[in-house]
C-alpha positions as CSV (number, residue, x, y, z in Angstrom):
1,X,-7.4,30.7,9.7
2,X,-7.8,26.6,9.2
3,X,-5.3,25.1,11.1
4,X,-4.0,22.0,9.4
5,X,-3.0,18.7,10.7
6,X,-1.1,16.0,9.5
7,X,-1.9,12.0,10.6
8,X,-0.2,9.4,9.8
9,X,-1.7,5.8,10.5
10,X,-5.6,7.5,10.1
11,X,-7.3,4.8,8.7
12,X,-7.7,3.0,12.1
13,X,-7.6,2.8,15.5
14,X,-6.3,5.8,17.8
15,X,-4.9,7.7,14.2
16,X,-8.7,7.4,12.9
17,X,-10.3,8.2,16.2
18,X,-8.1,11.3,16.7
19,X,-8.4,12.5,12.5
20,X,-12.1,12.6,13.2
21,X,-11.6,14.4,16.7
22,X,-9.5,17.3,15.3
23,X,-11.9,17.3,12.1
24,X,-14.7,17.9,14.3
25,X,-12.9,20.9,16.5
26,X,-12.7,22.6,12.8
27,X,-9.4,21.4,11.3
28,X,-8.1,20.6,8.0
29,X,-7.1,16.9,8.9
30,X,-5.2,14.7,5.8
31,X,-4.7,11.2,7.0
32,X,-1.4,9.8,5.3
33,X,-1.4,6.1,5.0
34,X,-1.5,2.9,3.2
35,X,-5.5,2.5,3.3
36,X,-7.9,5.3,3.4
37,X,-9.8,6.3,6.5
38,X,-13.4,7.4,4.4
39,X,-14.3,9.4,7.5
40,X,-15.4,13.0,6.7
41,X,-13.5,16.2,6.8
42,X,-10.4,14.4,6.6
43,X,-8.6,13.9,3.4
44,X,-6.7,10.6,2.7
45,X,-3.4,10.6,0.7
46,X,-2.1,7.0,-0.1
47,X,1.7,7.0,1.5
48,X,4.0,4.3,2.7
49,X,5.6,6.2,6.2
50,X,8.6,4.2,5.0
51,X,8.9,5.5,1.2
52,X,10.2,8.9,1.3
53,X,9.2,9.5,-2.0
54,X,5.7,8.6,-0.8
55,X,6.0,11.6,2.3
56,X,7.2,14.0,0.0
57,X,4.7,13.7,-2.5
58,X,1.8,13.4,0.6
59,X,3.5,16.6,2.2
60,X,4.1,18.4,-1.2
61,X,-0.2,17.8,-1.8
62,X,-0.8,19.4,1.3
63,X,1.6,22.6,1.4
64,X,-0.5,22.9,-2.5
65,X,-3.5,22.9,-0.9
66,X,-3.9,24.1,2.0
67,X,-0.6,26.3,2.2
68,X,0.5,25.7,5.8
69,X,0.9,22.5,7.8
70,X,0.4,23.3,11.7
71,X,0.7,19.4,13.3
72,X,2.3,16.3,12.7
73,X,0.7,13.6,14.6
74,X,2.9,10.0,14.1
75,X,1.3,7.7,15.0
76,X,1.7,4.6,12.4
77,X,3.1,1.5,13.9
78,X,2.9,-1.8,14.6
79,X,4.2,-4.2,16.7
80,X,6.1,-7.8,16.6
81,X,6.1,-10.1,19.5
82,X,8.7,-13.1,20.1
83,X,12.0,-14.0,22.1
84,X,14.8,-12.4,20.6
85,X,16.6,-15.6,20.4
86,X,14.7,-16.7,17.4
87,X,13.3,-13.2,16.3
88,X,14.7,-13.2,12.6
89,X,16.9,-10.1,11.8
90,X,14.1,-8.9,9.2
91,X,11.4,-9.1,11.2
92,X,13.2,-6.9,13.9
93,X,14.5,-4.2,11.1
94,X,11.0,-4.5,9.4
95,X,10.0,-2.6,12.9
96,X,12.4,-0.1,13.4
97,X,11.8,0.6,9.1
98,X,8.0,1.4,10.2
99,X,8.2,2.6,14.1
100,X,11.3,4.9,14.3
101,X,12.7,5.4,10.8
102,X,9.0,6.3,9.2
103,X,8.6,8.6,11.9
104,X,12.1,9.9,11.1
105,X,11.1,9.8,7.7
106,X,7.8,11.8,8.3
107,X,9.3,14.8,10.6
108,X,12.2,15.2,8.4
109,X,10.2,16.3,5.4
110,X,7.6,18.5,7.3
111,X,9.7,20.1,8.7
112,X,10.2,22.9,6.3
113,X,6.2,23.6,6.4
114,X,6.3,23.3,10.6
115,X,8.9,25.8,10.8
116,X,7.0,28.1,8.5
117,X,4.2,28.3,10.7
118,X,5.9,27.9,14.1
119,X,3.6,24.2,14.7
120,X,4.2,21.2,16.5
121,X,4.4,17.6,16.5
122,X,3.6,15.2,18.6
123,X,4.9,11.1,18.2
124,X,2.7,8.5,19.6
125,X,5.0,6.4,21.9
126,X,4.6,3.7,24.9
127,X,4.8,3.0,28.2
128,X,6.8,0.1,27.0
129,X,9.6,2.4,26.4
130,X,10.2,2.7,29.7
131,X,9.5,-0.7,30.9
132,X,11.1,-3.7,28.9
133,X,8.3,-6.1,28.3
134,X,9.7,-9.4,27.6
135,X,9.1,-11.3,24.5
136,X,8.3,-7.5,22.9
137,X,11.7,-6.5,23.1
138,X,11.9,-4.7,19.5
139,X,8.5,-3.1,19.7
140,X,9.6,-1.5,23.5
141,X,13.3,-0.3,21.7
142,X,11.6,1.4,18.8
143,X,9.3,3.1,21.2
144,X,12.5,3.9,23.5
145,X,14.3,4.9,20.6
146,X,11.4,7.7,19.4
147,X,11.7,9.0,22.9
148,X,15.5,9.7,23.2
149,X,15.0,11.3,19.3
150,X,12.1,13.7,20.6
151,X,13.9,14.5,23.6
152,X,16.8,15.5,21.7
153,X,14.9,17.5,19.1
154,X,13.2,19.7,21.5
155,X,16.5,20.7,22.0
156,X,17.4,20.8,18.5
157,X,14.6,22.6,17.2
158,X,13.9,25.7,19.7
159,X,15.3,28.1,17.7
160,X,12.6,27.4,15.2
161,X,9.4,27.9,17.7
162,X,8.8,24.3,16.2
163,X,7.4,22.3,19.5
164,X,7.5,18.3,19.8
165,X,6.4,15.5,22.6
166,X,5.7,11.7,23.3
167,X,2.8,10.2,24.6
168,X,3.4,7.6,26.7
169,X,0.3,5.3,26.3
170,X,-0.6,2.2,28.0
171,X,-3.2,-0.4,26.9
172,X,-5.3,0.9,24.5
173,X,-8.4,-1.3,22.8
174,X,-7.7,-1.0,19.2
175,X,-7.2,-3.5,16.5
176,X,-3.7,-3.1,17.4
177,X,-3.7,-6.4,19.2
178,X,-4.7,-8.3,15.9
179,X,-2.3,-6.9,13.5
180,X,0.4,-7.9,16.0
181,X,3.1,-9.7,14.2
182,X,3.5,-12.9,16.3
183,X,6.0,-15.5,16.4
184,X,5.8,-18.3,18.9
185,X,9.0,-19.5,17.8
186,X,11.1,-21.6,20.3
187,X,8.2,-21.7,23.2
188,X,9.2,-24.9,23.8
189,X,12.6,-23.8,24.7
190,X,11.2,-20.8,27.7
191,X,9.1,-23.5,28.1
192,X,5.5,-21.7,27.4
193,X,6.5,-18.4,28.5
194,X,6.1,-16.3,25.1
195,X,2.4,-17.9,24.6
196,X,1.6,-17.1,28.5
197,X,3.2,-13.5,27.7
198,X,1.2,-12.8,24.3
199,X,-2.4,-14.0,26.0
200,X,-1.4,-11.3,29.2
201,X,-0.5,-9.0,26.3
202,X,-3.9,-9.1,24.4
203,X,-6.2,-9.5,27.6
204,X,-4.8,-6.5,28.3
205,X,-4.8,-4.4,25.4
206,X,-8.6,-5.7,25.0
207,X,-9.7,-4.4,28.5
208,X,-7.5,-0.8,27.8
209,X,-8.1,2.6,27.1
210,X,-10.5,3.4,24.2
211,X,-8.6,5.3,21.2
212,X,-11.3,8.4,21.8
213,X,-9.8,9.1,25.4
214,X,-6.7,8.8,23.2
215,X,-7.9,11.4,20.5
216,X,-9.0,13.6,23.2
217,X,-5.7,13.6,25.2
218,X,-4.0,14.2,21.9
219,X,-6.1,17.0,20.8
220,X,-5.6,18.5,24.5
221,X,-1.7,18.1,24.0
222,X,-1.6,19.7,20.4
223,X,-3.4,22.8,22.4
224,X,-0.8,23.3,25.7
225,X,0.7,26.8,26.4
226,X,4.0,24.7,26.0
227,X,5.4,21.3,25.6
228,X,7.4,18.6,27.6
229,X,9.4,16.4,26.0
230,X,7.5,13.6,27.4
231,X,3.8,12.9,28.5
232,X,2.1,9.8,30.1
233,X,-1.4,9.3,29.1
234,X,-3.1,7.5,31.9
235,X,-3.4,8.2,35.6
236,X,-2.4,4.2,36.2
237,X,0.2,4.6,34.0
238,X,1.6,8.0,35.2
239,X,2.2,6.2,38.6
240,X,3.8,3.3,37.0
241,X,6.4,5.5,35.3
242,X,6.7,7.8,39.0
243,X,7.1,4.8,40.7
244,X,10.2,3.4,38.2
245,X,11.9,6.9,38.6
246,X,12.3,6.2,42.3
247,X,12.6,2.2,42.2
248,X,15.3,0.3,41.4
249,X,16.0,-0.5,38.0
250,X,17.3,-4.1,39.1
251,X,13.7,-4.2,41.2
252,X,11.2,-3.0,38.5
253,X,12.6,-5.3,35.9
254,X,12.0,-8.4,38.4
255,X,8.6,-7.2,38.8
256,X,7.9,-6.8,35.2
257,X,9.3,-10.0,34.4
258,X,6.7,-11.6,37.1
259,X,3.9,-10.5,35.6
């Protein structure tokens, strides 16, 4: 039997590189997002993560026709970047809307068809979540905040056989780094600091991981005996998050804010 897979965020970056991974391994792959990914065997289904009308409707096509839905991959997102101080209110909610709540919004409706077929689902998270990058406060708390929900929904949901995990990632060269909302907003006042902080950012980002080691480490999770709450993709990055388990908090924020 087709297993099916669900993607939100396809139409780019580590969502499009993973749809055409699983398509390739022989799944059914839909891609649910705002722009279509025009890749083949995956089917594109125009929804808004943040419209639950939109993810009913998407979820509703796909129980029509393929009648089972065996992964949920979220991974739509986006990130702002600024001080807090002068962050406006609706930038900050606009990221929660689209990080946490649409992947809220996404697991709460597939639900029904995961428990049906005993699947999984697996929510694209950050390394940032564990370390608080200054001047990307809201984008490291929506991350942090998806963690803490999948943690407590492993719990949650084990009396359904329905499986779910984070992936940690790092830096990861995508076009990520160019939809970045950015607001340079009172640099004057930290006295350059946010502008020094984006450039590190993007240099970053630009010399990362490429979204098809991403695919395949996703592909490799959706395919474990069992799940962990919690996965780290990256060897450098698995030592960074070892390494703040046995640090000091007080220390590793010093550090961070260094860099």
């Amino acid at each position: 039997m087709t297993k099916v897979a669900a993607i939100t965020g396809a139409s780019s970056g580590i969502g499009r590189e993973t749809a055409k991974h699983f398509a390739r391994k022989g799944w059914k792959v839909y891609n649910l997002s705002r722009r279509p990914s025009r890749e083949a065997g995956v089917t594109d289904i125009a929804a808004d993560v943040t419209a639950e009308e939109d993810i009913k409707i998407a979820f509703a096509q796909i129980q029509a026709e393929s009648g089972r839905l065996d992964l949920l991959v979220n991974n739509a997102g986006f990130g702002i970047s600024g001080a807090v101080e002068f962050t406006e209110l609706s930038d900050a909610r606009s990221q929660f809307d689209v990080n946490f709540f649409g992947t809220l919004n996404c697991i709460k409706v597939a639900l029904p068809l995961l428990k049906e077929s005993q699947g999984r689902i697996i929510c694209i998270s950050s390394a940032a979540a564990v370390f608080a990058i200054p001047f990307q406060s809201f984008y490291s708390a929506t991350k942090a905040a998806i963690n803490i929900l999948v943690c407590s929904l492993a719990n949650e949901l084990k009396p359904f056989k329905v499986s779910i995990c984070a992936l940690q990632l790092g830096d990861v060269k995508t076009d990520f780094t160019g939809s970045r909302v950015q607001s340079y907003a009172g640099d004057d006042v930290y006295g350059g600091a946010i502008g020094r902080s984006v450039a590190v950012m993007e240099k970053d980002e630009q010399s990362g991981m490429s979204p098809v080691t991403i695919a395949a480490a996703i592909y490799k999770t959706a395919h474990r005996r069992k799940l962990k709450p919690i996965y780290t993709v990256g060897t450098m990055y698995k030592l960074f998050v070892f390494l703040n388990k046995l640090l000091p908090n007080s220390f590793v924020n010093f550090i961070i804010g260094k860099m």
